[in-house]
C-alpha positions in Angstrom: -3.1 -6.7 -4.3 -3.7 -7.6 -0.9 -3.6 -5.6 2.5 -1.0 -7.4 4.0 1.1 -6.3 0.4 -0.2 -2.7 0.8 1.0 -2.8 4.6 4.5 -3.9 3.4 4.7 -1.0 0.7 3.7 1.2 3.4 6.4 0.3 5.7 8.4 0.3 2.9 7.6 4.2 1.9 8.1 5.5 5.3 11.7 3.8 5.7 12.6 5.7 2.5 10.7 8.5 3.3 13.0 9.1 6.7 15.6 8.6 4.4 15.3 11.1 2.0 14.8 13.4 5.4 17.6 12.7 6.9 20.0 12.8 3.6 21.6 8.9 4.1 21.1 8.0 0.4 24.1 8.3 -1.9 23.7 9.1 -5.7 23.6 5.4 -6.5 21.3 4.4 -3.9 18.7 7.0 -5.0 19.0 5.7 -8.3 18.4 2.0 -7.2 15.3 3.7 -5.2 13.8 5.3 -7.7 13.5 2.1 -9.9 12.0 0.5 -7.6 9.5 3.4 -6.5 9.1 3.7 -9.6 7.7 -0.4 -9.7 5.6 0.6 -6.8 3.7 3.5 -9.0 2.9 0.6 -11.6 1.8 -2.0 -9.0 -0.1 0.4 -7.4 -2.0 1.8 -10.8 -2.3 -1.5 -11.9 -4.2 -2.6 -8.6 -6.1 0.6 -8.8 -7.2 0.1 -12.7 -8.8 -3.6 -11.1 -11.0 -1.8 -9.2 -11.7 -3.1 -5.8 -13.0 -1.5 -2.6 -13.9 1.7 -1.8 -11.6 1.8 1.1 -9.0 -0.1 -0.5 -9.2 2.5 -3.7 -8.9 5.7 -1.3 -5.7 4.4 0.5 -4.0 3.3 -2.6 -4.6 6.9 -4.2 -3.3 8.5 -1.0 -0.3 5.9 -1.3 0.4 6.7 -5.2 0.3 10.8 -4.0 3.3 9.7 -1.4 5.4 8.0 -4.1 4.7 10.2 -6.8 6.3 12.8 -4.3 9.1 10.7 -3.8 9.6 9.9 -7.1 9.9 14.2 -7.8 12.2 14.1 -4.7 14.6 11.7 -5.9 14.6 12.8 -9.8 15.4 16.6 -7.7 18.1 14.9 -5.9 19.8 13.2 -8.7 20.0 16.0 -10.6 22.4 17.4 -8.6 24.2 14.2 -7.8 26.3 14.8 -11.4 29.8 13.6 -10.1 28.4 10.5 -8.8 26.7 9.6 -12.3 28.0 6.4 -14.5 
């Protein structure tokens, strides 16, 4: 993975994190979001099972700690999203 891909996720996690602060997802956009965080955890485990550097290593496990929040915060949220549920 490279840092311009880590910058993008990171951009990427802090547009859905003010998100989920502000409330502006509906039931079926959390559900969309939450696939694909939950592609980011895998990218980001894959890239940390290849090893790499040091520095690169400590930011993705501070990334994976901020999208496996997320991911709790959305499965939280869309349990309580019932009506909306197909």
């Amino acid at each position: 993975m490279t840092w311009w891909e880590v910058e993008q996720m990171v951009g990427y996690i802090a547009d859905l994190e003010q998100a989920m602060d502000d409330w502006s997802l509906s039931g079926s956009q959390m559900r969309h979001e939450q696939r694909a965080v939950d592609t980011l955890k895998d990218k980001i485990q894959r890239s940390l099972d290849q090893g790499g550097e040091t520095d690169r290593k400590a930011f993705l496990v501070q990334l994976a700690d901020r999208v496996e929040v997320l991911r709790q915060q959305l499965a939280e949220r869309l349990k309580r999203d019932l009506p909306d549920r197909r």
